[in-house]
C-alpha positions as CSV (number, residue, x, y, z in Angstrom):
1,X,88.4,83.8,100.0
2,X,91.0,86.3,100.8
3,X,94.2,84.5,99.0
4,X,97.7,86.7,98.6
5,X,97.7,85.4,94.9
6,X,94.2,85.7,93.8
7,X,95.3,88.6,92.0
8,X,97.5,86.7,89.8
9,X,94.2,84.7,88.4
10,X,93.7,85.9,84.7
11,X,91.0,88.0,83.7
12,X,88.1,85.5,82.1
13,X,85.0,86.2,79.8
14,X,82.5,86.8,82.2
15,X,84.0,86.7,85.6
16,X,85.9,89.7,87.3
17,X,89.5,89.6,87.4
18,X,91.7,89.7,90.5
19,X,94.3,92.0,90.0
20,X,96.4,94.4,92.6
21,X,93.7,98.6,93.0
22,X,93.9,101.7,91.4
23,X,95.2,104.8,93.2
24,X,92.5,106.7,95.0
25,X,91.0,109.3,92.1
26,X,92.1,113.2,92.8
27,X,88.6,113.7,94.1
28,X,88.0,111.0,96.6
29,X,88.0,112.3,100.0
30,X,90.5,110.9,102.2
31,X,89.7,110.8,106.1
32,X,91.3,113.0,108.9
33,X,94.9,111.4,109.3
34,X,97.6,112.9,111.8
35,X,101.0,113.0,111.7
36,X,103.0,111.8,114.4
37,X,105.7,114.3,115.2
38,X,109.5,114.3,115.4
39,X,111.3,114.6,118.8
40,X,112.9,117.6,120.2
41,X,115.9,118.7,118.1
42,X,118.4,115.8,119.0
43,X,121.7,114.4,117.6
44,X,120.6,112.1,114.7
45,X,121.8,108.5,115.2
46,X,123.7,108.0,111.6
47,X,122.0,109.6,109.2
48,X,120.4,107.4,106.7
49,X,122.1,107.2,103.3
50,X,122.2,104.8,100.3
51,X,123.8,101.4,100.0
52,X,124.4,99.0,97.4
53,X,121.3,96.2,97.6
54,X,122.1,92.4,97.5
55,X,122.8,91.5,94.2
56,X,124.5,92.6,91.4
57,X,123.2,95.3,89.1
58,X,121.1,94.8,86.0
59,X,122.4,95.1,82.7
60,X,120.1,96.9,80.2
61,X,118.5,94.5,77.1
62,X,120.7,93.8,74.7
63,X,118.9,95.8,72.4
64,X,118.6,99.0,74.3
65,X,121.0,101.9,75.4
66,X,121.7,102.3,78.9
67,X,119.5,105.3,79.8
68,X,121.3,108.8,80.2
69,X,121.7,109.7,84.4
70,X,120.7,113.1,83.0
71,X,117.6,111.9,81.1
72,X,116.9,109.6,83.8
73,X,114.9,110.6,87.1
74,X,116.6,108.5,89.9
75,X,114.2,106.9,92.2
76,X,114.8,108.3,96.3
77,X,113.8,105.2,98.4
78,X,114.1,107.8,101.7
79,X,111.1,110.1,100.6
80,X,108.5,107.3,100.8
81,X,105.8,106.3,103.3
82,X,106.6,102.4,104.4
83,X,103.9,100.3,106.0
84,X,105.3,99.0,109.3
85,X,101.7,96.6,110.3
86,X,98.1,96.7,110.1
87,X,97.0,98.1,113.4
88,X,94.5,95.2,114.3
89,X,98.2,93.3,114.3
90,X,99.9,95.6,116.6
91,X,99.1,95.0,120.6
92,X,98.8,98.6,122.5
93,X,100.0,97.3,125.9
94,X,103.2,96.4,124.1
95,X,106.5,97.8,121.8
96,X,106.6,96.2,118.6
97,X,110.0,96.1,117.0
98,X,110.3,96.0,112.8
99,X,112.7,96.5,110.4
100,X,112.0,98.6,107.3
101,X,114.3,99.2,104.5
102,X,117.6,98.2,107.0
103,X,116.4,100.4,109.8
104,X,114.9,99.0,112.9
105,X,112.4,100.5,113.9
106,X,109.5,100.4,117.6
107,X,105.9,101.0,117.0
108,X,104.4,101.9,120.4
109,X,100.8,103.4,121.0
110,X,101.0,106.3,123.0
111,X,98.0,106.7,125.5
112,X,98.6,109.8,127.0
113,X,98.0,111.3,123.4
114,X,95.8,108.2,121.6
115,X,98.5,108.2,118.9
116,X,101.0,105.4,117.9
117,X,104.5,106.2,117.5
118,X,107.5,105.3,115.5
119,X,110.6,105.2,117.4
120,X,114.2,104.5,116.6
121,X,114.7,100.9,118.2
122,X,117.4,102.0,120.3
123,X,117.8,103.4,123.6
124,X,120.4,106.5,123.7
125,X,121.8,104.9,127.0
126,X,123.6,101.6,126.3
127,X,121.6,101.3,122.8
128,X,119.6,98.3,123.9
129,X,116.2,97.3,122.0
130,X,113.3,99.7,122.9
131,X,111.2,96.6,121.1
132,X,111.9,94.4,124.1
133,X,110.4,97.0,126.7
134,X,107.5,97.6,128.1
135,X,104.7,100.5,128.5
136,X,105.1,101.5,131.8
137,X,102.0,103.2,134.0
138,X,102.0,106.3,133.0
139,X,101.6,105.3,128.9
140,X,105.2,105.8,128.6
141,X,108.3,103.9,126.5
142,X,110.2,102.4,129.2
143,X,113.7,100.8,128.2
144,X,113.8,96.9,129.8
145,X,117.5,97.0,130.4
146,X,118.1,100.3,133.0
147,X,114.2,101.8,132.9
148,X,114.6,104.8,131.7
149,X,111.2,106.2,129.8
150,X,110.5,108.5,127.2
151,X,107.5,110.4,126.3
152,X,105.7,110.4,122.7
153,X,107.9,113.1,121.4
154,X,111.1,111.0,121.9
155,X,112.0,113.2,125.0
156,X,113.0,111.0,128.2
157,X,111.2,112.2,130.9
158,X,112.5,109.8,133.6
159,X,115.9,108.0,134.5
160,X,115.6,106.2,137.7
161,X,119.8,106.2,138.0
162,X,119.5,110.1,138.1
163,X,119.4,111.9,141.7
164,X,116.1,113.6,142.2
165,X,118.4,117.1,143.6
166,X,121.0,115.8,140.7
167,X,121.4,117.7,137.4
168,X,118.5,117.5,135.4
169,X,120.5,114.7,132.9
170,X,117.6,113.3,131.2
171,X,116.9,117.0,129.8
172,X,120.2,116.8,127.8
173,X,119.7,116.4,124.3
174,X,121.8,112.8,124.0
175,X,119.1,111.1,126.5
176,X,116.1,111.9,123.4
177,X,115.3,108.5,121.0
178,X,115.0,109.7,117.0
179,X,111.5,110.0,116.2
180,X,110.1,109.1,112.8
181,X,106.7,111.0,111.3
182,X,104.0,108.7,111.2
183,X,100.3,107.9,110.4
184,X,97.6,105.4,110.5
185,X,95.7,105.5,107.0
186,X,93.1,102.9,105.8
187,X,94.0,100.8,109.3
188,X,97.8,100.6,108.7
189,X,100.7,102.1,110.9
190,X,102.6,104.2,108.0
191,X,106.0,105.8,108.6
192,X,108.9,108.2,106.8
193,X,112.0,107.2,107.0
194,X,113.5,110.0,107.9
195,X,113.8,111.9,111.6
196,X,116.0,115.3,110.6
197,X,113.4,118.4,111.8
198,X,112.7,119.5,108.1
199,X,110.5,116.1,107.8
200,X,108.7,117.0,110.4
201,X,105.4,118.4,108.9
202,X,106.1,115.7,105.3
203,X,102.5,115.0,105.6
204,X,101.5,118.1,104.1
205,X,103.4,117.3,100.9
206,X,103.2,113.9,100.9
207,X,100.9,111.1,101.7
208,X,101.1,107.1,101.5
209,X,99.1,105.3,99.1
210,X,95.3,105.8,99.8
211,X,92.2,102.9,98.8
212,X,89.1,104.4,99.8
213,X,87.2,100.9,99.8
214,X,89.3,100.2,103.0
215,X,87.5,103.0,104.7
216,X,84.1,102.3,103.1
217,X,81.9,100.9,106.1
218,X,79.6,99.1,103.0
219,X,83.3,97.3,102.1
220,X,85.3,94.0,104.1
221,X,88.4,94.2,104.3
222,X,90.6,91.0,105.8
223,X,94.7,92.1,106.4
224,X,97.7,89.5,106.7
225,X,101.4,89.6,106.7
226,X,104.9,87.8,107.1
227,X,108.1,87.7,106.6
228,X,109.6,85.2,103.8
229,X,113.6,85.0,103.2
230,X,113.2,86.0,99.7
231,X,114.7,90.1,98.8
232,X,112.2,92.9,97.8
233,X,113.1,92.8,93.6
234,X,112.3,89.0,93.5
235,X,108.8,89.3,95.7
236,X,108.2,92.0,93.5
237,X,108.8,89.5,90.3
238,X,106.8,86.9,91.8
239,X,104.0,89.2,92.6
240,X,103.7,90.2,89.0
241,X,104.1,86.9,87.4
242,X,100.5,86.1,86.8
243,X,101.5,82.9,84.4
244,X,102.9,80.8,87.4
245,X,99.6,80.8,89.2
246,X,98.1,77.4,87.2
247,X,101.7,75.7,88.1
248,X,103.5,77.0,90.7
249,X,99.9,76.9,93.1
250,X,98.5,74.2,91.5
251,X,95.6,72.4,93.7
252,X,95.4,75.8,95.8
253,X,93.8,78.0,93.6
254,X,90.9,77.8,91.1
255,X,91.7,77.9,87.2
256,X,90.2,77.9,84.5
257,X,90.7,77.1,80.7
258,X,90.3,80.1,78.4
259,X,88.7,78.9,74.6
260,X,90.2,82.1,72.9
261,X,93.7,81.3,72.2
262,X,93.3,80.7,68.3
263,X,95.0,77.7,67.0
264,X,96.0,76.2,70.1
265,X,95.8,72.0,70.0
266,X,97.3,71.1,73.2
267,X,95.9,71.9,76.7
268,X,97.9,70.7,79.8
269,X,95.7,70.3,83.0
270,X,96.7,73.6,84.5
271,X,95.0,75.8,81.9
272,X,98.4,77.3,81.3
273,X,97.6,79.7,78.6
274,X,98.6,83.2,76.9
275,X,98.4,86.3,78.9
276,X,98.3,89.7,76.9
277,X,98.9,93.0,78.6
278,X,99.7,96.6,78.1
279,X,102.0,99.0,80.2
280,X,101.1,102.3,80.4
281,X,102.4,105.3,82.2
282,X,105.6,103.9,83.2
283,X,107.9,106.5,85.1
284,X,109.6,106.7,88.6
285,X,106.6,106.2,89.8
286,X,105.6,103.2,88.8
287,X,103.1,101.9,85.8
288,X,100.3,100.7,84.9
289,X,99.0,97.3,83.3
290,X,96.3,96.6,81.8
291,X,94.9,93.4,80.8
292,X,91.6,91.7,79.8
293,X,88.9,92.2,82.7
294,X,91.1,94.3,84.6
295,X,94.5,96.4,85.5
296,X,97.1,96.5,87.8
297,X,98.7,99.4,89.0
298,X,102.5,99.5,90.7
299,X,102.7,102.9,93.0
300,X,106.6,102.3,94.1
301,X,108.4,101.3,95.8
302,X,106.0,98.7,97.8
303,X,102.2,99.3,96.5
304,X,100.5,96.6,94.5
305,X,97.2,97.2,93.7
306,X,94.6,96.0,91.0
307,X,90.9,96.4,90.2
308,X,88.5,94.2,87.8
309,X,87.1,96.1,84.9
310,X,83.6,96.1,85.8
311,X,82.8,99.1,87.0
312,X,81.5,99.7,90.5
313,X,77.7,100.6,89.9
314,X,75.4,98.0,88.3
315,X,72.5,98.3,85.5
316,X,70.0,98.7,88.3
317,X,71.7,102.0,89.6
318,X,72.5,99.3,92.9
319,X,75.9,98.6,94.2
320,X,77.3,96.1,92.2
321,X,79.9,93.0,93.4
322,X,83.1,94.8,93.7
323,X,86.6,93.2,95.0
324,X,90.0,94.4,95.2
325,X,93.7,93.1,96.3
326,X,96.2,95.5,97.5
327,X,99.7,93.9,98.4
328,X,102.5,95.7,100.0
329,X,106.0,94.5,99.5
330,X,108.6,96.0,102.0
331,X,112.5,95.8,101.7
332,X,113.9,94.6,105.3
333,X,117.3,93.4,104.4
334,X,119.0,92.2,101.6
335,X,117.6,88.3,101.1
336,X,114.6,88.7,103.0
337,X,111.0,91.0,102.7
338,X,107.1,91.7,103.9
339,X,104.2,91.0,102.8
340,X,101.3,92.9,103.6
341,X,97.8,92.3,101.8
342,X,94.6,93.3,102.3
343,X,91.8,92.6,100.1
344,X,88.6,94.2,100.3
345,X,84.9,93.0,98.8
346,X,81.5,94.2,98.9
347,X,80.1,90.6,98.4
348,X,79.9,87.4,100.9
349,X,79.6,89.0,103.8
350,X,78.4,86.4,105.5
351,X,81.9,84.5,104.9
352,X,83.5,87.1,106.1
353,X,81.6,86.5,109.5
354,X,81.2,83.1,109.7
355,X,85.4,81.9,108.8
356,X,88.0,83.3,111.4
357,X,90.8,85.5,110.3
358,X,93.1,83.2,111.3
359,X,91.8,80.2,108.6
360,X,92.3,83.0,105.9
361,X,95.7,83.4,106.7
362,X,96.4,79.1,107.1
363,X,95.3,79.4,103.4
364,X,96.7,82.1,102.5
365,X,99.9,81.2,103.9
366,X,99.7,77.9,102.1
367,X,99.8,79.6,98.7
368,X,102.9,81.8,100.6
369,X,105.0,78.2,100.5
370,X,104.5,76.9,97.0
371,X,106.7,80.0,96.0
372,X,109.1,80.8,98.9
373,X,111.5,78.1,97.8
374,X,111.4,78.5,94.2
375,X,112.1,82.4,94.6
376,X,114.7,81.2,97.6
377,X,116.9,79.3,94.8
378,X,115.7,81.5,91.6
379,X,117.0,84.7,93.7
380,X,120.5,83.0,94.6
381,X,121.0,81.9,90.6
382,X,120.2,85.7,89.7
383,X,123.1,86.4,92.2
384,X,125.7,84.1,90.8
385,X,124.7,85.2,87.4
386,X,124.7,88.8,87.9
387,X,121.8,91.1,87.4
388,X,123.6,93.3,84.9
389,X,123.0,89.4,82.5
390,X,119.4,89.5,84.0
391,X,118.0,89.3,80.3
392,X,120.3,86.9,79.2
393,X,120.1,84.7,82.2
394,X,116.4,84.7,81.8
395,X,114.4,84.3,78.1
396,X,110.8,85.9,78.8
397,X,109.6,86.1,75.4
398,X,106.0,86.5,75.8
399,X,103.6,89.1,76.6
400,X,102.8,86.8,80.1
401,X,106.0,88.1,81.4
402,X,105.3,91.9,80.7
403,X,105.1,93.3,84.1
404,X,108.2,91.6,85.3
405,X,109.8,93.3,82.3
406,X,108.3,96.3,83.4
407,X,109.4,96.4,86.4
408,X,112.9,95.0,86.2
409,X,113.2,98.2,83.7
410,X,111.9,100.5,86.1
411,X,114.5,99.3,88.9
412,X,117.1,99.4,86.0
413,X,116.3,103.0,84.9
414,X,115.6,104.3,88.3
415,X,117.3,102.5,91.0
416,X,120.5,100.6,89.3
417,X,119.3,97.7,90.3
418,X,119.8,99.1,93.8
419,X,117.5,99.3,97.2
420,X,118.2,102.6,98.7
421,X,118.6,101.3,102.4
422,X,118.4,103.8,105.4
423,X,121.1,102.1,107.0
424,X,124.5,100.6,106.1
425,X,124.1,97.0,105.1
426,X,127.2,94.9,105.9
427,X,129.1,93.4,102.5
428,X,125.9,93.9,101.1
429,X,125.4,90.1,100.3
430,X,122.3,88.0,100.4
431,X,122.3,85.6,103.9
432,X,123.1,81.9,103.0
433,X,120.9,79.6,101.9
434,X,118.3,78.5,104.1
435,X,116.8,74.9,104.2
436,X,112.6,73.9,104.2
437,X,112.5,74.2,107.7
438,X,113.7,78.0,108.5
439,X,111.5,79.0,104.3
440,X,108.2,77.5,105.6
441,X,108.5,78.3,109.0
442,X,105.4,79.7,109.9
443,X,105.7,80.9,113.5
444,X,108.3,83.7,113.6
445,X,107.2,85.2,110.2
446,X,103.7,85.3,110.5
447,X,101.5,83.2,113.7
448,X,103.8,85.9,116.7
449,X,102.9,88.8,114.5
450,X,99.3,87.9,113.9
451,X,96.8,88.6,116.9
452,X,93.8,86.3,115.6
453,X,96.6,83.6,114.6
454,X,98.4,83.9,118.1
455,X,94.8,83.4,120.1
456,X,93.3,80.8,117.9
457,X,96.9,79.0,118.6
458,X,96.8,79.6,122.3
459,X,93.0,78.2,122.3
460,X,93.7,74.9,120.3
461,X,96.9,74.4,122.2
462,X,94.5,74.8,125.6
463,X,92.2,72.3,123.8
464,X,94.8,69.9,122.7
465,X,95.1,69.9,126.7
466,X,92.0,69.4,127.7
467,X,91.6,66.5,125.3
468,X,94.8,64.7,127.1
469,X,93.1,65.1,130.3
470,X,89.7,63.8,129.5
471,X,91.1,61.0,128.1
472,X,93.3,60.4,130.8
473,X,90.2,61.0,133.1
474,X,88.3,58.2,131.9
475,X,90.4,55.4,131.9
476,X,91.4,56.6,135.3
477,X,87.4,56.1,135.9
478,X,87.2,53.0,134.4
479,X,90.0,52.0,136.3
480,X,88.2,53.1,139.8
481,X,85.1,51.5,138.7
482,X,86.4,48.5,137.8
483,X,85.7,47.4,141.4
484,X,82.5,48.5,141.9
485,X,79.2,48.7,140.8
486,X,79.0,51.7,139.0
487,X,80.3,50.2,135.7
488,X,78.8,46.5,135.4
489,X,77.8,46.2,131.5
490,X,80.4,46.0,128.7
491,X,78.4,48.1,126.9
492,X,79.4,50.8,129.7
493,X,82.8,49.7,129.6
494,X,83.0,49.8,126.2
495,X,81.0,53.3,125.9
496,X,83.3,54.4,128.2
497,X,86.9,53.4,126.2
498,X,85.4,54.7,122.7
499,X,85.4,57.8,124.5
500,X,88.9,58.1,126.4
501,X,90.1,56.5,122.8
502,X,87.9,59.3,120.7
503,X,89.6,62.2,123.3
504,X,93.4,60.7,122.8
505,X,92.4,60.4,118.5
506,X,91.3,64.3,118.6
507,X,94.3,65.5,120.5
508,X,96.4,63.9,118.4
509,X,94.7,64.9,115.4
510,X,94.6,68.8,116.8
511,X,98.4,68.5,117.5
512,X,99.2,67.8,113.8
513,X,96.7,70.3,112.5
514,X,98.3,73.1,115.1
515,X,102.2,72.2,113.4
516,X,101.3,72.2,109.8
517,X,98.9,75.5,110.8
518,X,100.8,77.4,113.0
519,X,104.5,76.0,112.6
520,X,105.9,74.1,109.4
521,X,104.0,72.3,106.6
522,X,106.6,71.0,104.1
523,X,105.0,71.5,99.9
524,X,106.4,69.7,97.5
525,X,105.2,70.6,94.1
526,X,106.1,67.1,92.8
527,X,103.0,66.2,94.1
528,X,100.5,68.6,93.9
């Protein structure tokens, strides 16, 4: 099953470990991907700069020296590639509006050219949403609040307020929308932060992260995504905390006991156990862990990605089972974060066509909730505390809790603790907390971004309907017949109320399984 945590499972003896996937080797060959070009030269809406992230900053170990800024290479947040959606997500007859790192952003597809397009979400007249438009007839990015349009480069080419013999306004250089390079790779919309004219061609020198098993037409691959109120360093903590999976997921994922922890006498019924792991190659870039079985690789700022150890041909010279999770996680705004995953398999293919998309994601949204509110709480505490006491606030003295090490370093000695917004973040403090209901909500963050969970919710709501109706419809019948002599038998009559009973039963039933599917589902872990 395509679960966001499966990758948190610890490698076994004799089964394949499900960690995050190794960047694409120097001589894979990547596909064709195009750039998506900037718009004529144009007055640049604020240009992006660094702020100060949520929280406070991290205080090295007490043990080590705060690293040299001279010996230390400081991560730039602006000269990344940032996933905005998968594409099978993102509707072509509409604008979808995102925010990405602080900026808001409009992904529109562009059918004069076949190309989608990254747009500032603001329209240069009155600054209204471009997100909330439309694509008008002729393929073009019309603004909902005064109709003016603009073309794929960002240029308007129509303002109905203009006089046709009038100056040519919507020529001037004001009436362009900033334009952000962009590309589809491995079937996700991809785009740099950055609209100035020297970015223009930043595909040449750099690319986002590639997995050549996405492309692989012998590969599956099943995406997901939503939003949870929790800020990008704590998602990133929770995604490399393999040693809460047993407990903090318990009854939604399969664990198992490992026999090879030496001396150990007591076993508690979550198979809790000792993780060991290396890092390896840790720099701006990221690092690598290795573990038992497998490795996972961080490519920062938002690439997870992991790989078992088995290798990818078997004994035979055939195929053999191959699986892999990649996870994006994507700064929005202080407090709050995306998740993107994909994870793609050679094996049980006939899963992959027989379950929906959209039951993947109830699951996998499940296993979303039993850690939403812990991080929720966990990230406000780190707050209060101060992240400069982060290793005295928190004691993580085994090897389980190496990546989060790993990686708190890494956004110590590269980022002071700080996300590199693109746009000004006011008093740069984390929203207030937020009860069950707005954590596990499950409409806005994920269901009215998801196209297979948006249908299969417009189809079971049309059901629940239908039910009502029949149900309705035969006691209505019964009601009719009750006079005549169409209906003389109990049995009939009774055949006939099982069934107006069985039609009321299912839409009720449906109705629940729609809200705790589709809207809220409270978890309490007390209980699991």
């Amino acid at each position: 099953m395509e679960l966001l945590s499966l990758h948190f499972l610890h490698p076994r003896t004799g089964r394949p470990s499900l960690p995050l996937a190794a960047a694409a080797p120097s001589n894979t060959r990547r596909p064709q991907s195009r750039t998506y070009l900037l718009a004529p030269p144009r007055r640049t809406r604020g240009a992006p700069r660094l702020s100060v992230s949520a929280v406070a900053a991290e205080k090295p170990r007490a043990e080590e020296a705060p690293p040299s800024p001279s010996k230390t290479e400081a991560f730039d947040w602006l000269d990344q590639w940032y996933p905005i959606a998968p594409v099978c997500d993102l509707d072509p007859r509409a604008p979808h509006g995102k925010v990405v790192l602080g900026l808001s952003v409009v992904a529109w597809y562009d059918r004069g050219a076949g190309e989608w397009r990254v747009f500032e979400d603001a329209c240069p007249h009155r600054l209204a949403p471009l997100s909330q438009g439309r694509i008008d007839g002729k393929g073009r990015l019309q603004c909902a609040y005064h109709g003016w349009c603009f073309d794929g480069a960002g240029a308007c080419a129509f303002i109905p307020q203009a006089p046709a013999l009038g100056p040519p306004v919507h020529e001037n250089r004001r009436a362009c929308v900033a334009s952000y390079p962009c590309v589809v790779q491995n079937n996700i919309l991809w785009f740099y932060p950055r609209t100035e004219a020297e970015h223009r061609d930043v595909l040449r020198r750099k690319r986002p992260p590639y997995f050549a098993e996405i492309d692989d037409p012998s590969y599956f691959t099943t995406f997901g995504m939503r939003d949870v109120s929790v800020g990008y360093d704590v998602a990133v903590d929770n995604i490399f905390d393999i040693a809460h999976v047993p407990y903090a997921h318990k009854g939604l994922l399969p664990y198992f006991r490992d026999e090879e922890d030496p001396g150990r006498v007591e076993h508690d019924q979550e198979c809790g156990e000792p993780i060991k792991m290396e890092i390896e190659h840790a720099d701006v870039h990221g690092f690598l862990s290795k573990m038992k079985g497998g490795s996972i690789r961080f490519v920062a700022p938002c690439t997870f990605h992991g790989t078992p150890a088995s290798t990818k041909v078997a004994a035979g010279g055939e195929a053999a089972v191959w699986f892999m999770l990649v996870a994006l996680i994507i700064p929005v705004a202080p407090g709050r974060s995306r998740v993107i995953w994909a994870f793609p398999r050679n094996a049980g293919v006939w899963l992959h066509k027989l379950i929906p998309r959209w039951f993947f994601h109830s699951v996998t949204n499940r296993v979303i909730d039993s850690d939403v509110c812990l991080m929720h709480v966990e990230e406000r505490k780190f707050a209060a505390a101060g992240l400069e006491n982060w290793h005295r606030s928190c004691y993580v003295p085994t090897s389980s809790d190496g990546m989060v090490v790993a990686f708190r370093d890494w956004f110590r000695k590269h980022c002071n603790h700080q996300v590199g917004w693109g746009a000004p973040q006011p008093d740069h403090q984390l929203p207030p907390s937020s009860t069950k209901d707005h954590l596990l909500e499950r409409y806005w963050s994920h269901v009215a971004q998801c196209t297979s969970c948006s249908a299969a919710l417009r189809s079971m709501r049309l059901l629940e309907v239908a039910l009502q109706v029949m149900s309705v419809s035969v006691i209505g019948s019964l009601a009719v017949a009750k006079g005549s002599s169409l209906l003389t038998s109990v049995v009939q009559r009774a055949v006939v109320v099982t069934a107006a009973v069985l039609c009321f039963m299912a839409s009720r039933w449906l109705a629940t399984y729609i809200e705790k599917n589709f809207y809220f589902q409270d978890f309490i872990h007390s209980y699991n």
